[in-house]
N, C-alpha and C positions, 0 to 999 in steps of 0.2 A: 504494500500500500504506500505511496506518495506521501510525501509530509502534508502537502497540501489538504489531502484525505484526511488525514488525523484533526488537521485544525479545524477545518469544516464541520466533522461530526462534532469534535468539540462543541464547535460555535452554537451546532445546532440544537446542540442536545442541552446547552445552558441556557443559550438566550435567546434561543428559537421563538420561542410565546411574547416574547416581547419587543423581536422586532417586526413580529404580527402584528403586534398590539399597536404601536406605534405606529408603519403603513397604515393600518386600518384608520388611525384618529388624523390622518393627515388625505386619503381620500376617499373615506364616507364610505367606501364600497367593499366589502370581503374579498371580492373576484378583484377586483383594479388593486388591492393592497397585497393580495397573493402573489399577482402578478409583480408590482413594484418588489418587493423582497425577493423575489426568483432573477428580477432583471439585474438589483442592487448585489447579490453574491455571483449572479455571472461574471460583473464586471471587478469586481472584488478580488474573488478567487480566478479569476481571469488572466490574471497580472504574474508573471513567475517568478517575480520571489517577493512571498509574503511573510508575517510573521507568525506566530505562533499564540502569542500573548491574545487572550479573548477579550480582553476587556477591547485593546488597541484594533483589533479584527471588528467588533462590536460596534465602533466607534468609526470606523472605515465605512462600514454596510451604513451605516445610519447617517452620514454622510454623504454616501451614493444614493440612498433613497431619497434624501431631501430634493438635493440636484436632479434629477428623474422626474420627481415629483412637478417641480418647478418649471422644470422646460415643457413637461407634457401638458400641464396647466398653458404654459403660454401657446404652447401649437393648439391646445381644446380651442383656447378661448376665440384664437382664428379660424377656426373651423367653424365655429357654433355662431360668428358672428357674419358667415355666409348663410349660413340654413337657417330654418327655422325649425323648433321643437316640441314638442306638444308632449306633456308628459301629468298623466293624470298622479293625484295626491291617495295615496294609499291610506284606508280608514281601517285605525285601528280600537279594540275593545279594553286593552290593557292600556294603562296610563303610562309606566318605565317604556314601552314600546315606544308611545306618542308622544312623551316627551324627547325621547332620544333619536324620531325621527323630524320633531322639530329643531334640534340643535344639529343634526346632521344639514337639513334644509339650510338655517341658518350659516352655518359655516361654508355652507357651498356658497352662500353668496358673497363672500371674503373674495380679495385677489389673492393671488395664490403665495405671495410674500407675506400679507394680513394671515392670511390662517397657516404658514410656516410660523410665522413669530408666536402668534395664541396658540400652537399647537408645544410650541421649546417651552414657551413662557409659563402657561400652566398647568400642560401634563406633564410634561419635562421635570416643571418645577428648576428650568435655567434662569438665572438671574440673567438683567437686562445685558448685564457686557458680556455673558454666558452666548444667550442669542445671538450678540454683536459679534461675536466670535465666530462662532458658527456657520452665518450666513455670509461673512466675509462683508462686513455693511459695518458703519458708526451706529455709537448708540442710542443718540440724536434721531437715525432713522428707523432703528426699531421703537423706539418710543413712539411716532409718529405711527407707525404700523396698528402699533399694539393701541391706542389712543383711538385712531380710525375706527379700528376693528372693532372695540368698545362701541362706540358710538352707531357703529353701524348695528351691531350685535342685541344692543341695549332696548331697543323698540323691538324689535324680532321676540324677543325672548321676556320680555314684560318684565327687565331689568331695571330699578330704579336706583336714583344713587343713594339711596339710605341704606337699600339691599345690596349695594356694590360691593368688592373688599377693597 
């Protein structure tokens, strides 16, 4: 077996659920998040010579899924702003269902930098020069991000600033 082999299963077998977990809160979709985490370790483990250390491999992957995430975001967005969409609202009986598909809703409506930063920022739990880091951006501009997104986020979700944190 390849070293490479070893690090992988490593990767997979520690932090596998969590960099589901992650794709998933970054595009709404189980099927589009499977897929970004299959394309993000192609190009990952893709590379010949990698390391070993999973935190640093971890860290790579979740790195490549951002950047993926980001560019496919901006090719959707030109795509979707040739066609047009028709897409009916799915009724649900369970409230955790309906509320998790109104904040998926919501987040879709972010730019795809706005819901990068709200995705580092509070599931991440990255602090702001955390983010700024990450996205290769000032932290001036994530704040602006995170700020928008708020704001945008805030009427969608029947967030008031008493109930803010």
């Amino acid at each position: 077996m390849a070293d490479w082999e070893h690090a992988f299963r490593a990767l997979l077998a520690t932090r596998g659920s969590a960099l589901r977990s992650y794709a998933y809160l970054l595009t709404g979709d189980p099927a589009a998040a499977g897929d970004l985490v299959q394309e993000a370790l192609t190009r990952v483990f893709g590379r010949r010579r990698i390391g070993e250390d999973i935190d640093q491999l971890e860290a790579y992957v979740r790195r490549a899924m951002l950047n993926q995430y980001v560019d496919g975001r901006r090719r959707l967005a030109r795509w979707n702003a040739t066609r047009h969409l028709l897409v009916d609202v799915p009724h649900h009986d369970d409230d955790r269902v309906a509320v998790a598909d109104e904040v998926r809703r919501a987040l879709g409506t972010l730019s795809p930098r706005q819901r990068a930063c709200v995705v580092l920022r509070y599931y991440e739990d990255l602090t702001v020069a955390e983010v700024a880091a990450e996205l290769g951006c000032a932290e001036g501009t994530v704040k602006r991000h995170l700020a928008d997104a708020r704001a945008k986020l805030a009427p969608q979700l029947g967030v008031t600033e008493e109930s803010a944190p």
